[in-house]
N, C-alpha and C positions, 0 to 999 in steps of 0.2 A: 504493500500500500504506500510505502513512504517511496520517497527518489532522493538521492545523495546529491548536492550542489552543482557536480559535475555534470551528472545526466540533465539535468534543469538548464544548465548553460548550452547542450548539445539541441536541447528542445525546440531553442528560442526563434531558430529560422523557422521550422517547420511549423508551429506552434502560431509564430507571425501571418504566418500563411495563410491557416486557417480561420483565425479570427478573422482579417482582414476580407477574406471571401465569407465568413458568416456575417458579418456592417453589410455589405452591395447584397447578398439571400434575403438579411431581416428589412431592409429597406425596398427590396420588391416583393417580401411579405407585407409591407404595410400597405404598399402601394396596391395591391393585387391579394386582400385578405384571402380567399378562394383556393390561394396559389398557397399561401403559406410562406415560411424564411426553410424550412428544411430541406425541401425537395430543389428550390433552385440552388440548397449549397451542393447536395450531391452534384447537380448536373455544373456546375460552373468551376464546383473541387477537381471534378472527371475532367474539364476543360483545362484547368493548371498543369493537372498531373500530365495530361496527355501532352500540351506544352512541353514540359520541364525533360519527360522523357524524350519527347523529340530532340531536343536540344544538346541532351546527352549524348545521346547518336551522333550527331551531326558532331558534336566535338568528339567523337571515337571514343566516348564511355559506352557503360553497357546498358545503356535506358533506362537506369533506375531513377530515385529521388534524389539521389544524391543529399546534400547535406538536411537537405529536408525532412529524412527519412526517421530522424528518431523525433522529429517534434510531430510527426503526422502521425507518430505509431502512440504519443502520448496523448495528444487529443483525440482522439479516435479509442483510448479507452481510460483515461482516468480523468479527463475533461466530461466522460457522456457518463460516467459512473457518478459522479457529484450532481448532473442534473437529475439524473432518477432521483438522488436523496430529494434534492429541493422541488421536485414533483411530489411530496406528500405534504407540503402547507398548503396546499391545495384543499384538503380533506382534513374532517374530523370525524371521531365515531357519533358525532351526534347527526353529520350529516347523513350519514349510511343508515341510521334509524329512521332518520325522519323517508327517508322514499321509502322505505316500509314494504312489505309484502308483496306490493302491487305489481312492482316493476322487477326484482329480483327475482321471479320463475322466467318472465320474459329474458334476461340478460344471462341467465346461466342456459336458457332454451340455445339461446343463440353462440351462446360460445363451447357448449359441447357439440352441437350441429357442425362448429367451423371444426374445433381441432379434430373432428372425429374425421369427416371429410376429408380435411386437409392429410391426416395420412394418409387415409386411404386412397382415395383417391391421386394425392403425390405420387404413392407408391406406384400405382397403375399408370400414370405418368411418366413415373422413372425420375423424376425428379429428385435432387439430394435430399439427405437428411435435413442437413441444416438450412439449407432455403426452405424447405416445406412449411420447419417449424416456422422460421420470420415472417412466410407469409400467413401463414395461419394466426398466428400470436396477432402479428400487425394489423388483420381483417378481424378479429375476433377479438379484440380488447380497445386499443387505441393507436393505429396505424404507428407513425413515429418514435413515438414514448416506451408500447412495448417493446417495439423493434429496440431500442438501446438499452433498454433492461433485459433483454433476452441474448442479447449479441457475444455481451465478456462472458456469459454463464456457460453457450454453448460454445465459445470459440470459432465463431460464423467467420469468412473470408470477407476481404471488403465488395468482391463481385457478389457476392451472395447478399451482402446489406443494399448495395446499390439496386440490384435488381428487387428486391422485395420492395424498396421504396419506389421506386418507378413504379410496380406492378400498384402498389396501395393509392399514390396519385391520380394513376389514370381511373382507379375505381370512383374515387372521391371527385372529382370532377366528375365525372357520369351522377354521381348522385346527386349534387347537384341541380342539376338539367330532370332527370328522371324522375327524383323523387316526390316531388311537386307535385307531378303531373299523374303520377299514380296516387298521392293522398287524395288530391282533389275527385276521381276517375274512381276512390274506392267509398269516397264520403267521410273520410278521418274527421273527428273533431282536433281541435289544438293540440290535446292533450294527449290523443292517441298518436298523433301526428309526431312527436315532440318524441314519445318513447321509441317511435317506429326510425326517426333520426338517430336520433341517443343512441338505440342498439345495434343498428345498422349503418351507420358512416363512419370510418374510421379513425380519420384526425380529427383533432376540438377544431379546428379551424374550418374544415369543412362541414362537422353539425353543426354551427354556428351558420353559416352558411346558409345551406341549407333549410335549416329550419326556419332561419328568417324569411327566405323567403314566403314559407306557408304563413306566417303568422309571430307574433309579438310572444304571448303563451306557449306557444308551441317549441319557440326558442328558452323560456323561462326553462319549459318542462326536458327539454333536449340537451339542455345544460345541464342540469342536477345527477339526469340518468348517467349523462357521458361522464362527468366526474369521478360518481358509485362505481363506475366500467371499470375506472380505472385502477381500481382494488386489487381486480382480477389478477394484475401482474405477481399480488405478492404469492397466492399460492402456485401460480405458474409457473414462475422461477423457483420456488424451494420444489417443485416437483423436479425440475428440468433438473435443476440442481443435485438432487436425487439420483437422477438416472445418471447423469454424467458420472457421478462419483461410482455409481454399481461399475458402469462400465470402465471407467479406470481399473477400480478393484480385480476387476476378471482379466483386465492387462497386465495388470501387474502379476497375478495369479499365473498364469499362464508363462509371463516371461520367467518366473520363477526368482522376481526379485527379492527384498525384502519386505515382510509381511506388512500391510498396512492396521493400522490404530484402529480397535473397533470402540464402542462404549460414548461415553458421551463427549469426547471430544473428535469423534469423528462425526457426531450429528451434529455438532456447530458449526464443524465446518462445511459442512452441506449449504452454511446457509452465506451467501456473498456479503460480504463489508457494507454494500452501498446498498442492500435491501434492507439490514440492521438500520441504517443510518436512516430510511425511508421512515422505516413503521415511528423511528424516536421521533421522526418530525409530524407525522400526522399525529403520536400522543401528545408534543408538544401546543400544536393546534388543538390540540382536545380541551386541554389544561387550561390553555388563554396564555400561555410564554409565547408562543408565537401570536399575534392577534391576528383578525378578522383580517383590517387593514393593512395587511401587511401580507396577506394572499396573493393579491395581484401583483406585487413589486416580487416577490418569490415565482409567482408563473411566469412571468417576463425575463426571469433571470435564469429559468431551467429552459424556457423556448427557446434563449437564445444560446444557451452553454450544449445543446441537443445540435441547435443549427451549422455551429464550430464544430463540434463533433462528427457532424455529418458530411460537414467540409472536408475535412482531414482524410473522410474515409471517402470521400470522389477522389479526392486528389491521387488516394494510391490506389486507384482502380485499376483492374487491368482487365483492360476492354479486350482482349484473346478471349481468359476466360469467361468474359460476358456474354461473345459471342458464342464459345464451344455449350455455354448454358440453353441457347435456345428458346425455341417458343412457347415450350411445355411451362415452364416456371408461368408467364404472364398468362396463359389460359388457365392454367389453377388458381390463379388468385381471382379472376372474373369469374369462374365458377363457383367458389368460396365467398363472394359477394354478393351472388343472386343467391345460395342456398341459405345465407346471413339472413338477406331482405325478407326470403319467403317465411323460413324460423321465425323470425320476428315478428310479422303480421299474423302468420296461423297461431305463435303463441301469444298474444293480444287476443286472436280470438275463442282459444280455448280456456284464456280464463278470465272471458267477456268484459274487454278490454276495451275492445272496438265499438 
């Protein structure tokens, strides 16, 4: 968790990079709310990178990052691990009481519909492990947010993060456009309207979106849901977390190294630093140490420390393996987003919602 003064000096080119491509992201996120600050740091980080590597070439280096290379490798994961923590002032346990019963069979409907999917169907796909889960996670919790609470846990590629972001964009924009026009086409009130947003569009930025355009209530009600969604990450990752460790375990077993710790210090560390760090700032928020007023300047500061993160991880893209990825990765996520939408609305109306 810590870095020694040296590596912190090594950081600072790459590090600069990033930020400076996450300022020109969040500023045609402001420009362009719809669009968001994450998705154009990917694509303008990929644009750096693709740059810098040319340039290596062209001076008879071997394409890489060059001095860039340890500050993009630290914002890309101990920069995007500090926003997950300050993504829990966002939430208190009082907020998750108050939406109450109504909406939590709806959002667990829809989020075992996705990850179940999402394997299966991956796997019929042929699609990798670890993209399957970033698109599943990212379609079935909070597009961007889980994506970077999910990424240090499984040890995702940055083609794998790039592409699961791509694929989560283009959904959210579609909903958008579509969502509307099927609340209105199915007779949603605000409210049903609001949860059918909430548990069905991926990033805050896009329910926001979206749901405004149905209506004023419908964005109140689309906000509270997407917030409770985003709970979901914590049993997510201590599962993911879980399984990563089994399967170490049985590597190790197999290599016939030396035996790993079982008992309770091996169930601690199942569980990641920055997810700890999460749950104390939502009890924090519970308590009143962190205040009310003091949510928005903390979401502002995790949208933007996600967006640098996400820069860092365009910039060491490597666009070979994105293309050896294929087309399979982005039809499972459009798949996983219609099967979201339909979850959603059927569970609304199974437990007369609608």
């Amino acid at each position: 968790m810590f870095v020694n003064p040296q590596s912190l000096r090594s950081a600072v080119p790459g590090v600069a990079v990033a930020v400076a491509v996450g300022l020109v992201a969040t500023l045609v996120g402001m420009a362009v709310p719809v669009v968001g600050g994450p998705v154009p740091a990917v694509v303008m980080g990929a644009v750096v990178g693709w740059l810098v590597r040319r340039r290596q070439q062209r001076d008879g280096g071997t394409g890489g990052l060059g001095v860039l290379q340890p500050g993009v490798r630290f914002a890309s994961s101990r920069v995007l691990q500090v926003a997950v923590v300050l993504l829990g002032a966002q939430l208190s346990i009082g907020s998750v009481l108050r939406i109450g019963a109504e909406t939590l069979p709806v959002m667990l409907t829809t989020l075992v519909v996705c990850l179940t999917a999402a394997w299966g169907i991956g796997r019929l796909l042929r699609v990798s492990g670890a993209l399957r889960t970033l698109i599943g996670v990212g379609t079935g919790i909070c597009g961007a947010s889980a994506i970077a609470a999910v990424t240090p846990v499984i040890g995702a590629v940055s083609a794998d993060v790039a592409y699961a972001m791509s694929t989560i964009f283009l959904c959210n924009i579609a909903a958008v456009f579509v969502f509307p026009l099927v609340g209105h086409a199915l007779g949603l009130s605000q409210h049903a309207f609001g949860v059918f947003a909430g548990t069905a569009v991926n990033d805050t930025s896009s329910v926001v979106a979206t749901a405004t355009v149905y209506g004023r209530q419908a964005t109140d009600t689309a906000v509270v849901v997407k917030l409770v969604r985003t709970l979901m990450i914590i049993p997510i990752v201590v599962g993911l977390a879980g399984l990563e460790a089994r399967r170490a375990a049985r590597e190790q077993l197999a290599s016939a190294t030396a035996p790993g710790r079982a008992g309770v210090v091996g169930v601690f560390r199942l569980v990641p630093w920055f997810l700890i760090g999460f749950l104390v700032v939502v009890l924090l928020r519970t308590v009143g140490v962190v205040p009310a007023a003091a949510a928005p300047g903390f979401a502002t500061a995790a949208t933007f420390l996600i967006t640098v993160a996400l820069a860092a991880i365009g910039v060491s893209t490597d666009f070979g393996a994105l293309r050896r990825a294929g087309f399979r990765p982005m039809l499972l996520g459009i798949v996983l987003w219609v099967l979201v939408a339909g979850a959603s609305l059927g569970a609304q109306a199974t437990f007369g919602l609608l």
